[in-house]
N, C-alpha and C positions, 0 to 999 in steps of 0.2 A: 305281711312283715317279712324283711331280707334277714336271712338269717347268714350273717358274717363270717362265722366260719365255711362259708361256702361260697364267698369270693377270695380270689387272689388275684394281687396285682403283680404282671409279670412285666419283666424289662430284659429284650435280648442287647447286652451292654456292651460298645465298644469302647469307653470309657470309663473304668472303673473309681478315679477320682473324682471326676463329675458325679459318680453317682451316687458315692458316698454321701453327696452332700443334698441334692435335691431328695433322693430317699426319705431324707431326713423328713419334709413336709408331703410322703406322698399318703393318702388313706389311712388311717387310724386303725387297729383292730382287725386286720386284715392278714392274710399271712403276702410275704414278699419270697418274689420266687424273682430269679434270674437266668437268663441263656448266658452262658460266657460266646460272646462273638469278636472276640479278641482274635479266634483264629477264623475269621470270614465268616461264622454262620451267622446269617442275617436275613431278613425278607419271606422268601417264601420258603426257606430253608427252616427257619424260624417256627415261622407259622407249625408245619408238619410235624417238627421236634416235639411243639408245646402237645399237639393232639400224642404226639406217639408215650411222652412222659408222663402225662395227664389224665389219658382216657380212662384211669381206673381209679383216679383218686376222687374225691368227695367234690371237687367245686361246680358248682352250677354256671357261677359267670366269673368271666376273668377279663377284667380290668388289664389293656397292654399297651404302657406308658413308657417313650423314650426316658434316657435319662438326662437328656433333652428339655423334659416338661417341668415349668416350675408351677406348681397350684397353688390358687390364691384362695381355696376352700375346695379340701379334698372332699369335705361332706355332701358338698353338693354331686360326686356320683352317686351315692348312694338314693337319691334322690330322682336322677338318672336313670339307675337301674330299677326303682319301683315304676318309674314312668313306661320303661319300654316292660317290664312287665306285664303290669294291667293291658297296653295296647298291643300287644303281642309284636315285638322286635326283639330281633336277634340282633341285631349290628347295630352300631352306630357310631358313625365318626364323622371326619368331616371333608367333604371331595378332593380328590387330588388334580382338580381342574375346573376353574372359572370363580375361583371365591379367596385365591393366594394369589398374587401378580405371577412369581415366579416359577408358581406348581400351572403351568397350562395344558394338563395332559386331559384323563377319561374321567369324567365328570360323573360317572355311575362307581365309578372305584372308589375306596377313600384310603388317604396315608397314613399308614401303620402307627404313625407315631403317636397317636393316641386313640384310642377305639374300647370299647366295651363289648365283648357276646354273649350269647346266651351258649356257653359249652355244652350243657348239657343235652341242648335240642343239637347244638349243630354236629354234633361227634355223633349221634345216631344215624347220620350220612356220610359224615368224613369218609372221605377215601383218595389218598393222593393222586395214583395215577388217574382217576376220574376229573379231580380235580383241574391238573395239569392239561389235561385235554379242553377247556375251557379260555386257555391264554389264546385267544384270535378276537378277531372283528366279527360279533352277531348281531342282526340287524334287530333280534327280536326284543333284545335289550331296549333301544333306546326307541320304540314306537311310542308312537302319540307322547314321546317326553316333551317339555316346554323349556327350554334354559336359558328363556329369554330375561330372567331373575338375575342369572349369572354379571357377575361386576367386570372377570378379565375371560381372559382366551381358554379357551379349550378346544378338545379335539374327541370327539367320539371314537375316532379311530384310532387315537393311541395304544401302545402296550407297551408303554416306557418304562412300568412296573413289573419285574415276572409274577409278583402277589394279585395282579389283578385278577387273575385268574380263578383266582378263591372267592373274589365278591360276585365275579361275574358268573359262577358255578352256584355260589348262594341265592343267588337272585333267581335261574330260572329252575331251583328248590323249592320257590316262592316262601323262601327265607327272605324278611321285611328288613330294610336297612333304614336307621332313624338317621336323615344326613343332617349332621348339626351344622351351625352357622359359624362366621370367622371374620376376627376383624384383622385383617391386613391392606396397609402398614401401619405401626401403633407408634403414634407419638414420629418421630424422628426416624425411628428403625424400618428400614423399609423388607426385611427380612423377617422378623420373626412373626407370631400369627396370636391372635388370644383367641380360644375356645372358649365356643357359648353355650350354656346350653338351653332347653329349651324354650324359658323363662326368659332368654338373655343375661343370665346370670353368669359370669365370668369365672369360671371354673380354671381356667388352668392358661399359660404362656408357653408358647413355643417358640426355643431359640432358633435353633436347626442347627447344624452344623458340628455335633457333638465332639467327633472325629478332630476335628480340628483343636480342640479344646487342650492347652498347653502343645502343639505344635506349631500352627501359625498366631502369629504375636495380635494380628489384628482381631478376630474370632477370638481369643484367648483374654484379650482387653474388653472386649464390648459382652463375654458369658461373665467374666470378672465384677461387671459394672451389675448384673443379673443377682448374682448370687449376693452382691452388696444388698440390692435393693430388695429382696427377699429375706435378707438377713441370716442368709448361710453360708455366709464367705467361710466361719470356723467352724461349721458342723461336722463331722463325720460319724457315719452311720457304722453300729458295731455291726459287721458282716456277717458273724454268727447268728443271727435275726434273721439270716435269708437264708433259703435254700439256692443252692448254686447246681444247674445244673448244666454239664459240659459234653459234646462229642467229641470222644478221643478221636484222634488221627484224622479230623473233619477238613481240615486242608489239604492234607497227602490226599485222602481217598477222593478229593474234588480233582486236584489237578492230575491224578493218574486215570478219571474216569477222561477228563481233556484232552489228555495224549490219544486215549483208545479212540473218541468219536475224530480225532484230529487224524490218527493212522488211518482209522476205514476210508474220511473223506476222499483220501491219496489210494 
């Protein structure tokens, strides 16, 4: 039995209007935590926040869904998570190479924008600078793999992700990654992606492009048509329901560490 109070679903947001509204249909009975990444933190920046915020509160797995992702049955993570429970995984999401036309990068990595862990096993290892030392090309990773399955391009070699670093540090942990499947392109849209899970049951849409959302008119017409078809074009999520959490000065102290690694280079 998952006991609810010991998931949360987190979302590091660069859109706060967008999020207001797909929030709306994310996981029932869960608590909702946010990164403010209005001021740049994002990625693998992201990632290390949630471990440094987190590591001492109650959640076992944490659910981390752009604000991006509309679900078409949030109940099926829960479903999800009893799955990689019982089989013993810790991750699970879906490649960032060879199962999106557009994502053709490292096919052992997967993209953040929707993923599930197991927190509680993986924070018994976390440790950044360890981590960080895993962003390279390791041959031991991809032996005797097969990705002949694979539908578009990828590249084993990539590191187009600085977060890759974290799956490819989990994996030789012999932390188990459950890589879910993807249908892209859907219908017409040749951008966004729909999560399966393991069933093939359609859990969740991915528009991409959140960032854009009320800035360029095209991405802001075609998330529009989304939120129609979801039926949350007039939602808005009361924000008091979430925990927001923020790094002060996360911008200045990135671009003053820039200047430093930029003076020694010279």
């Amino acid at each position: 039995m998952i006991d609810k109070k010991k998931i949360a679903i987190l979302t590091t947001v660069a859109n706060f209007e967008l999020y207001k509204k797909t929030a709306t249909i994310f996981p029932e009975k869960i608590d909702k935590i946010v990164i403010d990444g209005t001021n740049g933190m994002y990625g693998l920046n992201s990632i290390d926040f949630m471990f440094q915020k987190l590591k001492n509160k109650k959640y076992e797995w944490i659910i981390m869904a752009d604000e991006d992702v509309f679900f078409y049955d949030s109940n099926l993570v829960f479903d999800l998570i009893k799955h990689m429970d019982k089989n013993d995984y810790q991750i699970c999401g879906v490649r960032d190479g060879g199962l999106i036309k557009h994502r053709f990068h490292n096919p052992e990595a997967i993209n953040t924008f929707f993923s599930i862990i197991n927190f509680k096993k993986l924070k018994e290892k976390y440790n950044f600078k360890v981590v960080k030392e895993h962003q390279k090309f390791i041959p031991e990773i991809y032996k005797n793999k097969d990705y002949a399955f694979l539908k578009y391009n990828y590249d084993i070699q990539s590191l187009k992700e600085p977060y890759y670093c974290f799956y490819f540090w989990a994996l030789l942990n012999n932390y188990k990654i459950l890589y879910l499947d993807t249908i892209n392109p859907v219908n017409d849209d040749q951008t966004g992606n729909i999560v399966l899970d393991v069933n093939g049951n359609k859990i969740a849409f991915h528009s991409w492009y959140a960032r854009a959302y009320q800035v360029y008119e095209d991405q802001t017409i075609r998330i529009d048509a989304l939120l129609k078809e979801f039926q949350i074009q007039t939602a808005s999520l009361n924000m008091n329901s979430v925990s927001v959490l923020k790094k002060r000065f996360f911008n200045w102290k990135k671009r003053i560490k820039g200047i430093i690694k930029s003076s020694i280079r010279k």
